[in-house]
C-alpha positions in Angstrom: 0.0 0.0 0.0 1.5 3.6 -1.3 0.4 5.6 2.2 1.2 8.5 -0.1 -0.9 7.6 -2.8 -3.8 6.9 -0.5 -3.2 10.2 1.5 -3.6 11.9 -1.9 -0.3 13.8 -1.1 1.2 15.7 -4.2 4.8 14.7 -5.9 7.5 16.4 -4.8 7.5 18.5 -8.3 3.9 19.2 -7.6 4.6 21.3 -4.0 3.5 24.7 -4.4 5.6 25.6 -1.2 8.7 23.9 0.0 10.6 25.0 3.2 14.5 23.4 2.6 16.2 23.2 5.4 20.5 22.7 5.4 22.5 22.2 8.0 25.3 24.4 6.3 24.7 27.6 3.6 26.1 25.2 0.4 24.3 21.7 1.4 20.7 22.2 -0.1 22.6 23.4 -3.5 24.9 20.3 -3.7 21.9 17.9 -2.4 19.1 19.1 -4.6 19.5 22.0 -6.2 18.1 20.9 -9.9 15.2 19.7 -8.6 14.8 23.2 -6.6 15.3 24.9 -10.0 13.0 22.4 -11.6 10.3 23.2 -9.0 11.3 27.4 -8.9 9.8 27.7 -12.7 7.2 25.5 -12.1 6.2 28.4 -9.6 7.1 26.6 -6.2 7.9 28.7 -3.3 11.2 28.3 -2.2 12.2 29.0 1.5 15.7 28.6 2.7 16.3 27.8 6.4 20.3 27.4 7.4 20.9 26.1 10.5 24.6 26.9 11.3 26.7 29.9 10.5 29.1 28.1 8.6 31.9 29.6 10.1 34.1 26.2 10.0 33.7 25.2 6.8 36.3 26.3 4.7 39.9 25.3 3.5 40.8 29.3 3.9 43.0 28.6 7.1 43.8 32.5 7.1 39.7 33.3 7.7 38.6 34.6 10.7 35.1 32.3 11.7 33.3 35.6 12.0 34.9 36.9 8.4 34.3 33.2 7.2 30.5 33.3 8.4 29.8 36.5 6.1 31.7 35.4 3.3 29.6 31.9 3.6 26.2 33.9 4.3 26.9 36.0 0.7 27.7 33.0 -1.4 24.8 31.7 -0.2 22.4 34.6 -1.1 24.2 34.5 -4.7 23.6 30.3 -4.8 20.1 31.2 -4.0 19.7 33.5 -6.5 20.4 31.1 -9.5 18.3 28.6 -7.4 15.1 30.6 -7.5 15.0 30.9 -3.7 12.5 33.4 -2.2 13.1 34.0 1.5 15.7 32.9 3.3 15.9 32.6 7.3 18.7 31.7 9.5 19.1 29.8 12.8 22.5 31.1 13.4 23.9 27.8 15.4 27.5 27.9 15.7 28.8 25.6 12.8 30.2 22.3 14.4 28.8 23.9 17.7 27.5 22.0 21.2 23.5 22.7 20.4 21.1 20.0 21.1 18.4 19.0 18.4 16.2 20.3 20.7 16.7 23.4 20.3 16.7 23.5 16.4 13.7 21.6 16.5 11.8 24.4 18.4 13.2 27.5 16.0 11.8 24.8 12.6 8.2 24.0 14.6 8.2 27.7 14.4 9.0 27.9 11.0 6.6 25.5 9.3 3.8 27.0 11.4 4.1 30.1 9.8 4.7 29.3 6.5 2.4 25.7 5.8 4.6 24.3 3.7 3.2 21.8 1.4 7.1 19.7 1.7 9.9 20.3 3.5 13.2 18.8 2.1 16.7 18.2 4.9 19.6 15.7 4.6 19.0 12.4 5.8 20.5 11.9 9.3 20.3 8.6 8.6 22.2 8.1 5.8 24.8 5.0 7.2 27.9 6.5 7.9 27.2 10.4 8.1 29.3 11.3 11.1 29.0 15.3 10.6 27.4 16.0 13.8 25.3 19.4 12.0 24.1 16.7 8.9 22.7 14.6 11.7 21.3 16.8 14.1 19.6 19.2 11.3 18.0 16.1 10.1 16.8 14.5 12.9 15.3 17.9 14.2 13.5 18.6 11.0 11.8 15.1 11.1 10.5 16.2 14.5 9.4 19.7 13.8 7.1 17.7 11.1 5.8 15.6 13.0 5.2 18.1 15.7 4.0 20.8 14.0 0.5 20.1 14.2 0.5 19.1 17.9 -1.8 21.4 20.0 0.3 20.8 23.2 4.3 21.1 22.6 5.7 24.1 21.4 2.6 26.4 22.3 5.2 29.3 22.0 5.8 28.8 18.6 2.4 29.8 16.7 -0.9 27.8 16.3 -0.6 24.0 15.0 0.0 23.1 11.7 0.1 20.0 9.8 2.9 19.5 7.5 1.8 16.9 5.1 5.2 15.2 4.3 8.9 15.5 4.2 11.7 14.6 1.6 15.2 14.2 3.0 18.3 14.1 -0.1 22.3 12.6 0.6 20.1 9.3 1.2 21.0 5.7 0.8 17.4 4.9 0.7 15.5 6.8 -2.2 12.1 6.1 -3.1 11.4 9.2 -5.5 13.7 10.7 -8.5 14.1 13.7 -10.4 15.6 14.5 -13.9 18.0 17.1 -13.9 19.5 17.3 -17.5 18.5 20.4 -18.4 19.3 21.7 -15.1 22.9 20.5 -14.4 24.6 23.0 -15.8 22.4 25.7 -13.3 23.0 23.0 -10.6 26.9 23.6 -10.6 26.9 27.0 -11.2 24.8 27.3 -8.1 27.3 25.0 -6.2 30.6 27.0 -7.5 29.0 30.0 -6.4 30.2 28.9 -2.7 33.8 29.8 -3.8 35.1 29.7 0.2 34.2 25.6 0.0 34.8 24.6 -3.9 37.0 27.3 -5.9 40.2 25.2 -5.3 41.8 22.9 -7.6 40.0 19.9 -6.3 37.0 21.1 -7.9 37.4 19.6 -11.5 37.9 16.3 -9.8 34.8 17.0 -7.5 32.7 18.4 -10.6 33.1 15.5 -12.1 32.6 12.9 -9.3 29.1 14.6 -8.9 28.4 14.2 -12.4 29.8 10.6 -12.3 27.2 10.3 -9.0 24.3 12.0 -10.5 24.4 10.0 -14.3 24.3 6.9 -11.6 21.6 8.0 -9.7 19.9 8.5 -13.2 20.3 5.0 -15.1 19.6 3.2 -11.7 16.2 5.0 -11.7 15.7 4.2 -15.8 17.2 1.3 -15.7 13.7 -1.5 -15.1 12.2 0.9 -17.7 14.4 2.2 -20.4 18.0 0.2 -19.8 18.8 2.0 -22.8 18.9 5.5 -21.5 21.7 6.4 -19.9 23.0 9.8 -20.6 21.0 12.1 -18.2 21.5 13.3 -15.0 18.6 12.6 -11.9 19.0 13.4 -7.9 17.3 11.2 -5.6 14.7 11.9 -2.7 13.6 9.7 0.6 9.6 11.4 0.5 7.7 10.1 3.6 4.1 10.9 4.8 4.5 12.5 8.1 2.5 10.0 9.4 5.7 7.5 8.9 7.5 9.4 10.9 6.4 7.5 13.9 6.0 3.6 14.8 5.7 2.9 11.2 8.8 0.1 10.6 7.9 -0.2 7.0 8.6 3.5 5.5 12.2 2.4 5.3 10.8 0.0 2.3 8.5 2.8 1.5 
């Protein structure tokens, strides 16, 4: 049984407002920024929420983290930009810093309350081996400000209940739901370039092309039961879940 399906819950392309929530200013352009395009023209609303400042993210080992934090805050307005982003809001955690998920997952209940979004999209925290401590915590606080959104008891701070219909997490060894991106790549690592402090080094060639190499995968895997033929396009790949899934529901990782 497709709990989606049977919830009558749009496809991801279909959202006519999605809240995408990264746990660093460059994460949701490397983990889904063609499909962000795709849905931008399509006339989706496109809200940015960054969690962390990004002040230790960078090979510059002359930045100060204050100087690196601006720098990282105007690439990401620029990344936006080609994006199609509309509003962005940020948390302001320290990057790498002692917060508790907690604490993120109040400031997002918040959020989504007073913007309805018909998806929101994260990283997966549980992607197997993601040891980033700001990928797993952004994650798992996200999944909990969906599913607690609508409740009329915790969070009675944060602005009247709201049910967020479903969630879409990218980075994750466990995708249900694809996306072609041909005619987007190009946008797609323009947008990720932009964020010069993290990728305008020499290894970016070699990294350009490992996403490539990663993204034509991602796109014959998904063609491959119904056009084995196919194989020169580009796709990124979506966990989607029913909030309802969220909670005591073993089968959604098989969802």
């Amino acid at each position: 049984m497709d709990i989606r399906q049977a919830l009558g819950l749009p496809h991801l392309l279909d959202a006519k407002r999605i809240v995408c929530v990264q746990p660093h200013p460059d994460d949701n352009e490397v983990g889904a920024a063609g499909t962000l395009i795709e849905m931008s023209k399509r006339g989706c609303e496109v809200i940015y929420v960054t969690v962390t400042d990004g002040r230790a993210g960078s090979e510059m080992q002359t930045a100060e983290p204050q100087e690196l934090a601006h720098i990282r805050r105007q690439e990401m307005f620029r990344a936006g930009a080609i994006v199609g982003v509309t509003k962005h809001i940020e948390l302001g955690f320290p990057d790498g810093g002692d917060y508790r998920v907690h604490q993120v997952t109040e400031r997002l209940v918040a959020v989504l309350r007073q913007y309805a979004p018909d998806v929101v999209m994260t990283v997966d925290p549980w992607m197997p081996y993601e040891a980033h401590p700001d990928h797993i915590k952004t994650g798992k606080a996200v999944a909990a400000a969906v599913l607690f959104a609508s409740n009329g008891v915790l969070f009675p701070m944060s602005g009247a209940p709201t049910p967020i219909p479903q969630v879409a997490f990218y980075a994750t060894s466990y995708p249900n739901t694809y996306v072609d991106i041909t005619s987007h790549w190009d946008e797609k690592l323009e947008s990720i370039h932009t964020h010069a402090s993290q990728f305008d080094n020499p290894e970016w060639p070699m990294l350009s092309g490992y996403l490539a190499y990663q993204a034509n995968e991602v796109y014959r895997s998904w063609k491959k039961d119904t056009d084995p033929e196919d194989f020169a396009g580009y796709a990124e790949a979506f966990k989607v879940l029913a909030t309802k899934q969220l909670h005591f529901f073993p089968s959604a990782l098989y969802s």
